[in-house]
N, C-alpha and C positions, 0 to 999 in steps of 0.2 A: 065794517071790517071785512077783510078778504079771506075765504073760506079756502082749504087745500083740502084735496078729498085725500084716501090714503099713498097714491101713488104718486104725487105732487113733486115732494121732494126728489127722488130719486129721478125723474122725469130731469126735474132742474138742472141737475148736475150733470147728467148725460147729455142734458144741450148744449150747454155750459164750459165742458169741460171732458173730453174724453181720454182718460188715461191711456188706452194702447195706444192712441195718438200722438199724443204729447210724450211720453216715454215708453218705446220698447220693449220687449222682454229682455233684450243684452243687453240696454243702456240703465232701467233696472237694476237690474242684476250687478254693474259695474260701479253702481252708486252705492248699494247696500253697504258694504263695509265704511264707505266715508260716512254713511249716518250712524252707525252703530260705535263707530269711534266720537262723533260729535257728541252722542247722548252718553256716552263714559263720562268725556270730559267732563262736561256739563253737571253732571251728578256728583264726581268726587269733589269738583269747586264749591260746588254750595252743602258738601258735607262740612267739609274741611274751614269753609265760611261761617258755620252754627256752632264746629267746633272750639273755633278761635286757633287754630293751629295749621300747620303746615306740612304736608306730607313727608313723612319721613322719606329718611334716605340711609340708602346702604342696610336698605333691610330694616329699618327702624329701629339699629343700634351705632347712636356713633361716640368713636372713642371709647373712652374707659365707661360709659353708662350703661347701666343693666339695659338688659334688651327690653324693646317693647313689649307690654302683655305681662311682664312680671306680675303686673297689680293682679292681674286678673286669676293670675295661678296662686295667687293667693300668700305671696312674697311682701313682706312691708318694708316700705322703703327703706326704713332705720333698718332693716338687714345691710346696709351698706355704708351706714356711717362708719363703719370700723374701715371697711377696705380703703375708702376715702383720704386715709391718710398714707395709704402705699402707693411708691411710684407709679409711673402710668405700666397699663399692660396687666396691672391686677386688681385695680378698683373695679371689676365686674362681680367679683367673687364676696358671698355674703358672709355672715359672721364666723358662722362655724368653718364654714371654707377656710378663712384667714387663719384663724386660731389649728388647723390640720397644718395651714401653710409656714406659721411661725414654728412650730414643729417639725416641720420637714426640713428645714432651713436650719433649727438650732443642731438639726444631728447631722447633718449635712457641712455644719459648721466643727463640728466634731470632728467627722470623717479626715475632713481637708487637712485640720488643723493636728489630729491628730490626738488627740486632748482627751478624745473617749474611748470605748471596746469596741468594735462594731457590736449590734443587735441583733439576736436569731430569732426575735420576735415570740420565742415562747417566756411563758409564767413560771411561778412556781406550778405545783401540782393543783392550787386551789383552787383554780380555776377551770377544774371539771368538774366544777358544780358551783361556782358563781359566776355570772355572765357581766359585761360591762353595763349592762342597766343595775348590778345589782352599786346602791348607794354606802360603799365600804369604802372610809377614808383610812386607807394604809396605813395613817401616821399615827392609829388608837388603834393598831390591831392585838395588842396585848390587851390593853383593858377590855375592847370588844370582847376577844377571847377569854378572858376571864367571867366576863358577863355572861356570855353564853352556857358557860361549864356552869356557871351557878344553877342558870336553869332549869338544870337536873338534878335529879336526887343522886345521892351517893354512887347510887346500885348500878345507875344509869350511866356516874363518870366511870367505874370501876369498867364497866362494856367498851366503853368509848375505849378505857384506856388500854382494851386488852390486845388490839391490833396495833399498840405505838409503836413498839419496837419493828414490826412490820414495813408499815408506815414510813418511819426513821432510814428502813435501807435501801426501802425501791426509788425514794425522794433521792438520796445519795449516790445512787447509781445513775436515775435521770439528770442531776447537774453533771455529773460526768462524761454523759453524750451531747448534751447542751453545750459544755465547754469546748467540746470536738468542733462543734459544729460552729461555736466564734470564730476559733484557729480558724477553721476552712475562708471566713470571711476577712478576716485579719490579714489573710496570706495574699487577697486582692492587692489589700493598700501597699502593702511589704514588695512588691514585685512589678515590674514594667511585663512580664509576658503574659500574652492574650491567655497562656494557656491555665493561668489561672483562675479565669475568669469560664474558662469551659470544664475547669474540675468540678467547679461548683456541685455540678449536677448530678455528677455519677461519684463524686469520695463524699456526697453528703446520705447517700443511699441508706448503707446501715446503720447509721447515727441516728437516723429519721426511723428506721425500721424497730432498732431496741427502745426508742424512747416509744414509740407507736403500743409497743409491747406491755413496757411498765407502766403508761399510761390507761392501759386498759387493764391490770391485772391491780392498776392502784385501784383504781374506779370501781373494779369488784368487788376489790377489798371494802373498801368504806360501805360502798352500798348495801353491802348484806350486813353489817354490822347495823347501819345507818336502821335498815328498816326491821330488825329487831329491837332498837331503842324505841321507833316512832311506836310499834306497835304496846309497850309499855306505858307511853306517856296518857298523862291525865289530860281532859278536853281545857282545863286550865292552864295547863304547861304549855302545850299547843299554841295558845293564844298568847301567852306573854312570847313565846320563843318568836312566834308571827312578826307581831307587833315590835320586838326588839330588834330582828334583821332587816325590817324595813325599813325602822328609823334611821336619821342620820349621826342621831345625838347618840352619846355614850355617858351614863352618868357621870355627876361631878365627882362624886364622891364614893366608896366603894360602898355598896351595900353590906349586912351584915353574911347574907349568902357569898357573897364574892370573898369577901374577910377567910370564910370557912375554905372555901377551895387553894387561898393565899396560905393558908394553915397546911394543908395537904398537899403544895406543893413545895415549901419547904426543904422536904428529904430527897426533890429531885432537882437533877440537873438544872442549868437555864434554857440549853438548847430543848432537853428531852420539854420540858415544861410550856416554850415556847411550842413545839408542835404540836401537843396535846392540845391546847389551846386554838389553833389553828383548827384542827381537828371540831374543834365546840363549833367554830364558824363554818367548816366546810357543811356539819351535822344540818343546823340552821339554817344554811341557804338551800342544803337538797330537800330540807323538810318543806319550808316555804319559799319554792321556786318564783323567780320576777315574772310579771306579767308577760311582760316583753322584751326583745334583745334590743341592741345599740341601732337608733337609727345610722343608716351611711354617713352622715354628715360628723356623728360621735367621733370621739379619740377612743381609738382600740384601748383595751385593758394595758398592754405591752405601753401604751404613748404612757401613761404617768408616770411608768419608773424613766421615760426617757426622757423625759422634761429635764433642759438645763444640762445637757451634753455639750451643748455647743456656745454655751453665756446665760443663762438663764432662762424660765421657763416661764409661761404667761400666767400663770398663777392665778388667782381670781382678777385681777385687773381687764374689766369691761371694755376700755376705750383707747388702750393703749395697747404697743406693739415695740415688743423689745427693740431698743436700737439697732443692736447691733443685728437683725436681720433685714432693719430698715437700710442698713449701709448697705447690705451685702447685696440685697435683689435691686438697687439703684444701679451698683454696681456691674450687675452683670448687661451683655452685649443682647441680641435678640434671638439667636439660637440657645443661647443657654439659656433665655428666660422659658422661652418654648419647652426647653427639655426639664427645668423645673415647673412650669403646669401642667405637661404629660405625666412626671411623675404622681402629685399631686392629684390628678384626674385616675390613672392607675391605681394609687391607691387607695384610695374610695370605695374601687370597683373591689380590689383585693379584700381587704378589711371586710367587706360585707361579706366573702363566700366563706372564709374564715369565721364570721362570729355563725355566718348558718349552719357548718360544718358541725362547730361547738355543738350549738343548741340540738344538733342530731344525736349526739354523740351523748351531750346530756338527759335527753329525755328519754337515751335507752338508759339510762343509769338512776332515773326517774321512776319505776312503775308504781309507788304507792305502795304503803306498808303493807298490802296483801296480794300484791299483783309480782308472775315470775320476773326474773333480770333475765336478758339476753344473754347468751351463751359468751365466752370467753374470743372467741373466734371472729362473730360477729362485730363485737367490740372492738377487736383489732382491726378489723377492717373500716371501722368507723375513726378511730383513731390515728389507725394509716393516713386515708384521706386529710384529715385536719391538722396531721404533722404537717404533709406532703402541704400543703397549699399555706400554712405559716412558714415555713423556711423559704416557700418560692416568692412570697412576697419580699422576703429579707432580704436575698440573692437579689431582686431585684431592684431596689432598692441600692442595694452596693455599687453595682452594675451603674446606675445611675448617679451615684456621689463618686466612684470611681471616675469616669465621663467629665461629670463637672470639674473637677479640679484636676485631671488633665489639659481641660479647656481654657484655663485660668491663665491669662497672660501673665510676663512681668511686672506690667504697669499696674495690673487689678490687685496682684499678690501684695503689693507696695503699698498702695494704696489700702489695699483692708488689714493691711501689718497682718498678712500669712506669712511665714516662712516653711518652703515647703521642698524637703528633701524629695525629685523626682528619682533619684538612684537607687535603682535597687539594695537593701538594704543585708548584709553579707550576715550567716549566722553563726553564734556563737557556736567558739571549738567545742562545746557540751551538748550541743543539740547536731550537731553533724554524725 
């Protein structure tokens, strides 16, 4: 066998074969990038080979299919069996997307049609101090409220009840700036000139500013009552009041407590009784605040009373999607589909500054039965904010179904059986 000492090889090769020889420093250098491209190639083939797949294209989204990497953010694919059954252009969008989108579409349906009020996107008052994670089905709010007030001892509703009449008038004066502020949106749909669509801004001012006002001077209210109750209650009252605004259930059957509070409500009104009762829930959700608020992808508090404005509302149905929203975005052209997933994308963004605004605004109204409240002023300021940014959402929103059903051809109108007065609409000899 033949021996190489350590210099052997290298000897070899240089006899062999002399690199500056055979290629240059330019010719080198001029070759580099064709091998650096050959070894790309070469690599993503026999990826893409063990794969079993083929390189995407166009980004590695094509058509209606979620984009590439979905999996990996942690998106399951059955997020997209629902969109799957909407025309092309919006099977990207995953569940809760859809269920936002058959909502924008039924009040959109509204708008055009005609059929509904526009929406200033605020609540009643109760919702300065339950948020949209809290699990309150509106359709048992009596019995809820009932439940609640039983909760307490006598001494405890008699507290509760000392601020109603209070209560009763700043609620009545805020639907009265609420109603202001429909008319101002109302007056869009009623009118061909631009320049109602630029009043929006500046004649929704003080309507925003006194409701901003009563909003925080309610929120005063309750919470100093609120945390004179809490500090009364027993570590077992606590716990059932916890435990009962958590749940989603509301008994079947009226406990013998709830019987007693049905006894002593009696010699009152229905309205006054109704808010009293209100009152028991507002108590319970400031006492035991939700963990957390509405993810972006949630229906704001404002979507459930809008459900079914425009045909119907998706209700708990999983798999399905109102028809007649299914007609309606087939129908549309590819601008207007655009300008209804801008909206849609909008407001997402909207909706979340709105529930954060809230939860600020809440958790100064929040310190814990020992801890001081925020000054009155402060509140107002917090309050300001959370008007101002729900009416902008609304306005905007108008602004956008306004848009649309100016864009709406004859043949579309026909076709989805709208009939739709464009002519300005003349006012009655009593309102001139």
């Amino acid at each position: 066998m033949r021996r190489y000492d350590a210099d052997t090889p290298s000897k070899m090769i240089q006899a062999r074969f002399s690199v500056n020889q055979a290629f240059p420093v330019r010719r080198r250098l001029r070759a580099a990038p064709l091998l650096m491209v050959l070894l790309m190639y070469c690599w993503n083939a026999t990826v893409f080979a063990q794969k079993g797949s083929k390189p995407p294209r166009g980004g590695g989204q094509g058509g209606n299919q979620p984009a590439a990497g979905m999996k990996d953010k942690g998106i399951d694919r059955r997020e997209y069996e629902l969109s799957a059954t909407l025309p092309a252009g919006y099977q990207h969008l995953v569940t809760d997307e859809v269920r936002r989108l058959e909502l924008l579409v039924q009040n959109a349906l509204g708008w055009i049609r005609e059929t509904a009020a526009p929406v200033s996107g605020f609540r009643s008052a109760i919702d300065l101090f339950q948020t949209p994670a809290d699990s309150i089905d509106t359709s048992d709010a009596e019995v809820r409220g009932l439940w609640m007030l039983s909760l307490l001892n006598l001494e405890q509703r008699k507290t509760l009840a000392s601020i109603l009449d209070d209560y009763r008038s700043l609620s009545a004066q805020r639907e009265q700036h609420l109603g202001e502020l429909t008319e101002l949106l109302a007056a869009v749909r009623s009118s061909d000139s631009p320049s109602a669509l630029r009043k929006l801004d500046t004649d929704s001012r003080r309507p925003l500013q006194e409701i901003a006002g009563i909003d925080a001077e309610l929120g005063l209210l309750q919470a100093r009552i609120f945390m004179k109750i809490a500090r009364s209650l027993e570590n077992q009252q606590s716990e059932a009041i916890l435990l009962a605004i958590r749940g989603p259930a509301v008994p079947e059957t009226a406990t013998a407590e709830m019987q007693d509070v049905q006894g002593e409500l009696r010699n009152t009104s229905a309205d006054a009784a109704r808010d009293l009762q209100e009152l028991g829930v507002n108590f319970a959700s400031w006492l035991a605040p939700p963990a957390s608020t509405v993810p972006p992808s949630q229906p704001a508090p404002a979507d459930a009373e809008r459900r079914g404005a425009g045909g119907g509302g998706a209700g708990g149905r999983d798999k399905i999607v109102d028809a007649k929203v299914l007609e309606f975005l087939a129908a549309l052209g590819g601008s207007q589909q655009e300008l209804v997933l801008r909206l849609l994308s909008g407001s997402a963004r909207q909706r979340t500054d709105v529930a954060a605004a809230l939860t600020t605004l809440q958790t100064a109204l929040r310190p814990g039965p020992t801890a001081r409240l925020a000054d009155e002023r402060a509140l107002r300021s917090l309050a300001q904010h959370r008007a101002q940014l729900t009416f902008s959402a609304a306005a905007e929103e108008t602004r956008a179904f306004e848009t649309l059903r100016k864009s709406l051809s004859e043949a579309q109108k026909k076709h989805l059986g709208i009939a739709v007065n464009d002519k300005p609409k003349k006012k009655k000899a009593s309102e001139e």
